[in-house]
C-alpha positions in Angstrom: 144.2 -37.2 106.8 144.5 -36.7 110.7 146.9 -38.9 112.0 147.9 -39.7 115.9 151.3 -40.9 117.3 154.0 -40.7 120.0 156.8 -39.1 118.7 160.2 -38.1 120.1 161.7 -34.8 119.2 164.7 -35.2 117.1 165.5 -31.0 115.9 163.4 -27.6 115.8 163.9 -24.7 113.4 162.4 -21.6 114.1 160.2 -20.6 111.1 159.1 -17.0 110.5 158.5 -14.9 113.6 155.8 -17.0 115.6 156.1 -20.7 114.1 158.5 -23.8 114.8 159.2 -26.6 112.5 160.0 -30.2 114.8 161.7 -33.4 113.1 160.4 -35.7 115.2 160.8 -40.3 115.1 157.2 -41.3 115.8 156.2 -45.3 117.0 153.9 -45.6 114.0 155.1 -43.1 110.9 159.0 -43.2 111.3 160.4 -39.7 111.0 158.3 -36.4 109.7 158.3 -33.0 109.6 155.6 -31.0 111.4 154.6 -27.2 112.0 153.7 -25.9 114.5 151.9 -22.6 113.8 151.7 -19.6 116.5 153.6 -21.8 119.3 156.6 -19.3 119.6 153.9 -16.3 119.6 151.6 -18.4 122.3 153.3 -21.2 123.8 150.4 -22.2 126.0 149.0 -23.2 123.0 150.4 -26.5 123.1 151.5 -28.9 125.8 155.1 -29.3 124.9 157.8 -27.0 124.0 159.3 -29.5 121.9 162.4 -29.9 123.6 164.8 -32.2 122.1 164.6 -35.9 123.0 160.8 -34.5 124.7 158.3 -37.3 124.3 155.4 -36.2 122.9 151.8 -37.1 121.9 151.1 -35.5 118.6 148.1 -35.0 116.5 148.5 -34.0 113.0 147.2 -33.3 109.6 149.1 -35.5 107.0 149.3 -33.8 103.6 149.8 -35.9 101.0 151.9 -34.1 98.6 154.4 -32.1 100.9 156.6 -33.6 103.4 155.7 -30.6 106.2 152.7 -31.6 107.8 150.6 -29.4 110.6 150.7 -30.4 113.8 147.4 -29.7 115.8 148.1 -30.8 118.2 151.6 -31.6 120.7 151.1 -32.8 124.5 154.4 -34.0 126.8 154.5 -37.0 127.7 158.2 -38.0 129.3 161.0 -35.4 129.7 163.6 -37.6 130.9 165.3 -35.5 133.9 167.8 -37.0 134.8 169.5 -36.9 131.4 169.2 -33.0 131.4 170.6 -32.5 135.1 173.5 -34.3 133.2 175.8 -32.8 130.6 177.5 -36.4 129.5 174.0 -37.6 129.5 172.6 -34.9 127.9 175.6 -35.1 124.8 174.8 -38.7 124.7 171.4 -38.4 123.9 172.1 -35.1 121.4 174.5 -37.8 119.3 171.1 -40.3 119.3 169.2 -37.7 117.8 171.6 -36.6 115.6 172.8 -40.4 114.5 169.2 -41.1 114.0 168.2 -38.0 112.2 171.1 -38.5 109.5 170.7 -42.5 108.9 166.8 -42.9 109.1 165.0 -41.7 105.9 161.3 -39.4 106.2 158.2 -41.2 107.0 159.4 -44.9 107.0 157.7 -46.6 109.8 160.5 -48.9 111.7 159.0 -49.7 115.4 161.9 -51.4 116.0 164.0 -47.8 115.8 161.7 -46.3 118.5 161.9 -48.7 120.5 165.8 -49.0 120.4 165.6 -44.5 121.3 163.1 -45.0 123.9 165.3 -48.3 125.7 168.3 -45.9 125.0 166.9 -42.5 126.9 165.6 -44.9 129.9 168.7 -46.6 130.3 170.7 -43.3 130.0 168.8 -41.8 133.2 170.9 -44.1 135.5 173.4 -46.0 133.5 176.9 -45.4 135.1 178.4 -47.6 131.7 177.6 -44.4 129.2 180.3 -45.6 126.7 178.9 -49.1 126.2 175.6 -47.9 126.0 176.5 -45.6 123.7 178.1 -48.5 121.9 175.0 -50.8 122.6 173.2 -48.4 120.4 175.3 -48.1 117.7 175.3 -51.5 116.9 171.7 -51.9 117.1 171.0 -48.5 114.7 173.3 -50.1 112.6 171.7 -53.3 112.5 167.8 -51.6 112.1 168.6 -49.3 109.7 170.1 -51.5 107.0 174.0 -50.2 107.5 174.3 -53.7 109.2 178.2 -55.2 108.5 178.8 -58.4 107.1 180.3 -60.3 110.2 179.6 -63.8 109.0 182.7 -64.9 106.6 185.5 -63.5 105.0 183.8 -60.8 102.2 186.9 -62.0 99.8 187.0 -65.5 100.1 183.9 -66.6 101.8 185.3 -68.5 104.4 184.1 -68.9 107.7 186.6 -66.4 110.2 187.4 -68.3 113.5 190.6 -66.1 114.4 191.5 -62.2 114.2 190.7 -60.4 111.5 190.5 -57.2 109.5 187.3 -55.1 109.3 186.8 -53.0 106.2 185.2 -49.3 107.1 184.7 -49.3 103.0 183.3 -52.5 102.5 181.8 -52.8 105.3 182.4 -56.2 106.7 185.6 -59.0 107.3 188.2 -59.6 105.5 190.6 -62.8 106.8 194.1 -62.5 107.5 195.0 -64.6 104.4 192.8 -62.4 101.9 194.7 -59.6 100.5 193.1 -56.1 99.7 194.6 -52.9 99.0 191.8 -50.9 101.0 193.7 -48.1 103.6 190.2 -48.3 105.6 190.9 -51.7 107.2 191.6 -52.8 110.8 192.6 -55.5 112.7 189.5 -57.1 114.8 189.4 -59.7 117.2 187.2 -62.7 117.7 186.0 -61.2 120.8 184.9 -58.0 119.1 183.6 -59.7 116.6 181.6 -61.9 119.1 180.4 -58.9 120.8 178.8 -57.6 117.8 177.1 -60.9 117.1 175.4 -60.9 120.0 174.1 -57.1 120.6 172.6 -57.3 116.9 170.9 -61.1 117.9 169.9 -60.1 121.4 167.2 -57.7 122.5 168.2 -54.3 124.9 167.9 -55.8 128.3 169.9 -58.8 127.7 172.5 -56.5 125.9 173.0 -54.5 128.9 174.0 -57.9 130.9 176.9 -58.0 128.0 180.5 -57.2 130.0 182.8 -55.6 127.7 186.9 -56.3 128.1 189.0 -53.1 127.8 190.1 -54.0 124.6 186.9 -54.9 123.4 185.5 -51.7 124.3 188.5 -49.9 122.7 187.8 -51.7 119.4 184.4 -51.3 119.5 184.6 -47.4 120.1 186.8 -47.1 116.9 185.3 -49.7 114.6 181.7 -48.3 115.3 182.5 -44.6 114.9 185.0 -44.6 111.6 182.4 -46.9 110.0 179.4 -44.3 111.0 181.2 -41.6 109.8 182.8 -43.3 106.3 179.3 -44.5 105.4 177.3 -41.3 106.5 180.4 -38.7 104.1 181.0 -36.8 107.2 181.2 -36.6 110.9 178.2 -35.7 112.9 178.5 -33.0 115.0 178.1 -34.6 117.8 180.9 -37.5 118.1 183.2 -35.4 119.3 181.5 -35.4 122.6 180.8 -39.2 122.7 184.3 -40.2 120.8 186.9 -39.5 123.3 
């Protein structure tokens, strides 16, 4: 079957002495695998070089019983500049591709996700706010990809949370002040936080932008968002380092 999409690039992996292997997110197959046969050998032979976070139009033979499909055929289509000229921007977008490469599952279609990376790489081109973008996102992966926290009540006794509270990085949701759990991956969150989350998951990308963060929200944010990322993924991505401090 010969399918068509946009794709970004998420990863290559050299393979054998003239081939590349590309992870890409597409608009309308989720992620896949491709090859790309004679392109380190000829590299004229396609119209990308598959640069990471590259836009691209692909063209490629689907094989039904393998995961590693051929690509026929890869054409650029946006580079995003800016963002390479830029080392923080350049990191930034390295942890999206790495944050999406680790939650998102093969060939899953999720429109939603691309649209979220594309709205991500455009606003990182000029965006002088890179940590609550980076944050934006986060929340909105979170939300798309099922890892979603339970922000509506209390996850021990149900009830409706109007004050500060505690958020567990295990359980993945509130806890109120009143509940008692012996879990060491809990920390205090306040209502703004938790506000703040309610409205980038119910909101879409533009409007989130308009979203002013207080210090402390930002703060809280920053570590809620990046210890629950890395307790539910088993590991720290590479990346975080760069985006974390």
């Amino acid at each position: 079957m010969i399918l068509k999409t946009e794709a970004i690039v998420l990863r290559t992996i050299d393979f054998r002495e003239t081939s590349r292997i590309a992870i890409f997110y597409s608009k309308n197959y989720g992620k896949l695998k491709g090859i790309l046969k004679g392109i380190r050998k000829d590299p004229k032979k396609f119209g990308s070089h598959v640069d990471r976070f590259s836009v691209n139009d692909i063209v490629y033979y689907h094989y039904r019983h393998s995961d590693l499909h051929l690509i026929s055929q890869c054409d650029l289509r946006q580079y995003f500049f800016p963002i390479r000229q830029d080392i923080r921007r350049t990191l930034a977008a390295m942890y999206m591709l790495e944050l999406v490469d680790k939650i998102m599952p093969l060939e899953e279609s999720n429109f939603d996700v691309y649209q979220l990376m594309i709205d991500f790489l455009t606003t990182l081109e000029t965006t002088t706010a890179m940590n609550k973008v980076i944050c934006l996102f986060q929340i909105k992966i979170l939300s798309l990809s099922g890892f979603q926290p339970y922000l509506d009540a209390c996850l021990v006794c149900n009830k409706k949370i109007t004050g500060k509270a505690r958020f567990s990085m295990k359980e993945g949701g509130l806890i109120c002040l009143t509940c008692s759990l012996q879990d060491p991956y809990v920390t205090l969150i306040s209502q703004g936080t938790i506000a703040s989350l309610l409205h980038v998951e119910n909101h879409p990308w533009e409007r989130c932008l308009r979203l002013g963060f207080a210090p402390t929200v930002q703060k809280e944010l920053k570590y809620i968002l990046n210890n629950f990322l890395m307790f539910h993924l088993g590991q720290p991505l590479k990346s975080a380092k760069f985006v974390a401090s």
